[in-house]
N, C-alpha and C positions, 0 to 999 in steps of 0.2 A: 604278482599276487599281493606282495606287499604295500605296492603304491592301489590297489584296486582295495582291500579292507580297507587302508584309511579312508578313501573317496569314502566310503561306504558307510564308517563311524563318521568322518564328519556330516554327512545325507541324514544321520538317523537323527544327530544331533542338533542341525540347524531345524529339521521337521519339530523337532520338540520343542523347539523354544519357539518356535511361529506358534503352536496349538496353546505351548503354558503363557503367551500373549496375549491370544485373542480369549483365551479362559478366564483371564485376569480382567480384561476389556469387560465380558458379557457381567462378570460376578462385579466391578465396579459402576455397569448401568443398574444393575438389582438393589446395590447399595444405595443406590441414589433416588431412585424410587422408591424404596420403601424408607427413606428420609421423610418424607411429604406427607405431613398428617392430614388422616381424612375425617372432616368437621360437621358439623347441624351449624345451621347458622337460625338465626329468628328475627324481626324486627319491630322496634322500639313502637309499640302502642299509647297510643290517648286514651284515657278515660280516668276511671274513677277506682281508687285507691283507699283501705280503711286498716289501720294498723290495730293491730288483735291485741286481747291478753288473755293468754288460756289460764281458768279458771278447774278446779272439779267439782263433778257435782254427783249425787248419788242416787241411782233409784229408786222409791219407795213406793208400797201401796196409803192411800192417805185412809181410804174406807175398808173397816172391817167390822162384818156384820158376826155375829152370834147365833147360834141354832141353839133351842131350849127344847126338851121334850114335852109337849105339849099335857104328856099322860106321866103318872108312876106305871114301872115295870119292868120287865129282864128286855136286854135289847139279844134280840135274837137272832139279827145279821146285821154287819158291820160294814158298807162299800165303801169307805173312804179311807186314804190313808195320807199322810200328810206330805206336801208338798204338790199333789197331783191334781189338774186342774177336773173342775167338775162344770158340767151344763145345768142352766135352769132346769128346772122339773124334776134333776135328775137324785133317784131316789140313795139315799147314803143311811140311812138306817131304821130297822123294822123292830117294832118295841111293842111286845105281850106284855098285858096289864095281868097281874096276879093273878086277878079273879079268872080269865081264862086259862092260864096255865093250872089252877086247882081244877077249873071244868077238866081241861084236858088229860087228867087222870082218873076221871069215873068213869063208868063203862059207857061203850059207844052208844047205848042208848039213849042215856040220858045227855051225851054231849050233841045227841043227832035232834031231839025233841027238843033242846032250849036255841039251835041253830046261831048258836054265841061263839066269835072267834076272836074277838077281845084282840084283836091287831093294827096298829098302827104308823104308816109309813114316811116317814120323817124325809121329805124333800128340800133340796139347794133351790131359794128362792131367788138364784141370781150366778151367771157367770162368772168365774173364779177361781182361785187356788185355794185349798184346803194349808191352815196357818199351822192350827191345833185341833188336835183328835186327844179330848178328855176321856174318853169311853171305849171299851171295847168290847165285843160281841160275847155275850151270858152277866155285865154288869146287869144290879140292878138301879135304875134312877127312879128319880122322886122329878112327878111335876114343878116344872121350869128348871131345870136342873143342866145347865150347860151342856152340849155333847160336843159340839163342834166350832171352827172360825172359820170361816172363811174373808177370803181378802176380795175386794171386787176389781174388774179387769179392767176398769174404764178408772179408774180411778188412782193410774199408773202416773206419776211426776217425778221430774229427775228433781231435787231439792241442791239450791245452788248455796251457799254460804259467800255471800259476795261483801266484801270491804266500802265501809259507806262512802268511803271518799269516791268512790266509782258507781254510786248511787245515780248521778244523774246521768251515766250512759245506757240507764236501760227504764223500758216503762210495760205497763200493763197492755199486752198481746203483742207483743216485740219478738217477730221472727231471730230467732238465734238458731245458730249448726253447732249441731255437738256430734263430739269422735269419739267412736266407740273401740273398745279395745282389740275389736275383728279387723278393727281399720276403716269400718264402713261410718260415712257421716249422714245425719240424719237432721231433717231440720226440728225444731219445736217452738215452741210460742208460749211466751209469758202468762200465765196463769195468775197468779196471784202472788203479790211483795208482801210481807209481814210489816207492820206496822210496832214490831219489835225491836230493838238493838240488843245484841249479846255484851252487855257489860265488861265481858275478858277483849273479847276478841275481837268487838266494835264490826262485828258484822250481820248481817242482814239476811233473811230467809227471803230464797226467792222460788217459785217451786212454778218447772217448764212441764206444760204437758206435749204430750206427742201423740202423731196421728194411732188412731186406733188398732189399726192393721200391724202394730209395730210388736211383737214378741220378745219385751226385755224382762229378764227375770230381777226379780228384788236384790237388792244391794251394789248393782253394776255401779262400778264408778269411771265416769264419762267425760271429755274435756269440754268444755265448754268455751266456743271461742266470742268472745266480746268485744265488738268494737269499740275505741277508747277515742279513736280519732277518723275523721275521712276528708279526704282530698277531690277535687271532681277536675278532672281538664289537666290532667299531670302525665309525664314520662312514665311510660310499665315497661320494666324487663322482668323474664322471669328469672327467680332464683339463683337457676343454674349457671345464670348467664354474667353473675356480677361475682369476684373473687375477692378475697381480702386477704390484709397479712396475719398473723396468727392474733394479735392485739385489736383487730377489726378496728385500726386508724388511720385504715390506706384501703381506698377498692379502685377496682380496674374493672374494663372487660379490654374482648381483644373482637376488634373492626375490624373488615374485609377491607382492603385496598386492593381493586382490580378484580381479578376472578381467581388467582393465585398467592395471595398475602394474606395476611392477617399481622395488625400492628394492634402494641397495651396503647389503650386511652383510660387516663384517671378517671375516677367521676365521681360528682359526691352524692349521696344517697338521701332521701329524705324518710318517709314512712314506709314501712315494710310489714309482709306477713309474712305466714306459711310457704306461700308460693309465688308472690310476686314482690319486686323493688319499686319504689319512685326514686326517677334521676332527676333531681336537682339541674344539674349540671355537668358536662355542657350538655346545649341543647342538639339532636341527633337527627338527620331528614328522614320522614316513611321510608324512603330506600337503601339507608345501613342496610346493612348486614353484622350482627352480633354473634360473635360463635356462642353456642350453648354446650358445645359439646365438644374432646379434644382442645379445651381453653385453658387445662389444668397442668399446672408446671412447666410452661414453653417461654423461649425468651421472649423478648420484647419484639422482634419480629421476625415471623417464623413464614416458611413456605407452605402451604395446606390444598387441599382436594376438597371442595364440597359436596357432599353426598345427601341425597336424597332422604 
């Protein structure tokens, strides 16, 4: 009985150490697998390259027109109110001239026999926003007497404040892209340069208009991107794809060697935007491969999975 338990402790115990082996075995293939980073890769394009300088610029209405009452008398309904856009034609205030408001307290007869209603309906000769509302509904005005501003819609410009030394990178009807603070970019076109200099600030009014359909309210202030320089027939990586060290005096990326590596190659940068590099140097073939992605913090040569 006693030589049978031992067989029996040592069976349980040689079982356990084959299963805590081959357990050991599965969980250091997972370790090793999930070692293997998995990457985007991209490759090195030709073309043409323009390094930016974001600018702000603000927008304003340049045209605002004045409503005068054309009559003296009590305005007797008021549609406008400020800040809310209004249509051509569209009527914003109805103005009784005294003398009918005296008619309209004699007896109905006499106000039926002189068939006088002495009303007047004061329309928006132009689409727009309402700026300023002088009046309100039971004033009374006196002919030409201000009632209303209106701002007009076509006559929306982002106004740039631009530094004259950067004066000859922009000219009259000059596509330029401006970001908006929703993140959406929008193109616009040079309108008109002031023939002014601000004696403080030695800068220059440049004022971009933009396509009509575009609903930007007054005062947005918008990046303006200006190109300062362009390159044509040069190395493009994107962004993502080029890393530096915290003093941006060292950049790398990391090249595909094989279907399974990626190794740092130095490189030196030339003009740069938003979203793309020129590489200087070295020069790279169509068929690199550059990781763009998983390139952040790994050694100098690491093992990686390219995915899709």
């Amino acid at each position: 009985m006693r030589t049978l338990s031992f067989l029996s402790i040592t069976g349980l115990l040689l079982l356990f150490f084959i299963m805590s082996c081959k357990k050991s075995k599965d969980s250091g293939g997972a370790d090793s697998n999930s070692a293997i980073l998995q990457v985007r890769t991209t490759h090195v394009k030709t073309g043409k390259i323009s390094e930016l300088t974001e600018l702000n610029a603000t927008s304003q209405y340049l045209k605002e027109h004045l409503i005068n009452a054309p009559v003296s008398g009590y305005i007797t309904k008021a549609n406008c109110l400020k800040g809310t856009l209004v249509s051509e034609g569209e009527t914003l205030f109805e103005i009784k001239t005294r003398e009918a408001r005296a008619l309209g307290q004699t007896p109905e007869n006499i106000t039926g026999r002189l068939d006088f209603k002495g009303i007047t309906d004061i329309k928006a000769n132009m689409p727009g926003y309402i700026a300023q509302v002088f009046h309100q509904e039971g004033d009374f005005v006196t002919e030409g007497e201000s009632l209303v501003s209106i701002k007009e819609i076509s006559s929306l410009v982002f106004v740039l404040d631009l530094p004259y030394e950067w004066n000859r990178h922009i000219s009259k009807n000059k596509l330029l892209r401006l970001g908006l603070p929703d993140k959406r970019i929008i193109q616009g076109k040079v309108e008109t340069i002031s023939r002014q200099v601000d004696p403080v600030s030695q800068t220059q009014k440049v004022y971009i208009k933009l396509p009509l359909q575009e609903n930007i309210p007054e005062g947005l202030v918008a990046k303006v991107f200006l190109p300062i320089m362009t390159k044509t027939n040069v190395q493009i990586l994107p962004r993502e794809a080029v890393l530096s060290n915290e003093t941006e005096t060292i950049f790398w990326v990391m090249k595909m060697v094989g279907d399974s590596m990626a190794v740092r190659i130095t490189v030196e940068p030339g003009l740069r935007n938003r979203d793309s590099l020129e590489i200087d140097r070295p020069v790279f073939s169509p068929n690199d491969e550059i990781l763009t992605s998983g390139n952040y913090a790994v050694p100098d040569t690491v093992m990686v999975k390219v995915i899709q």
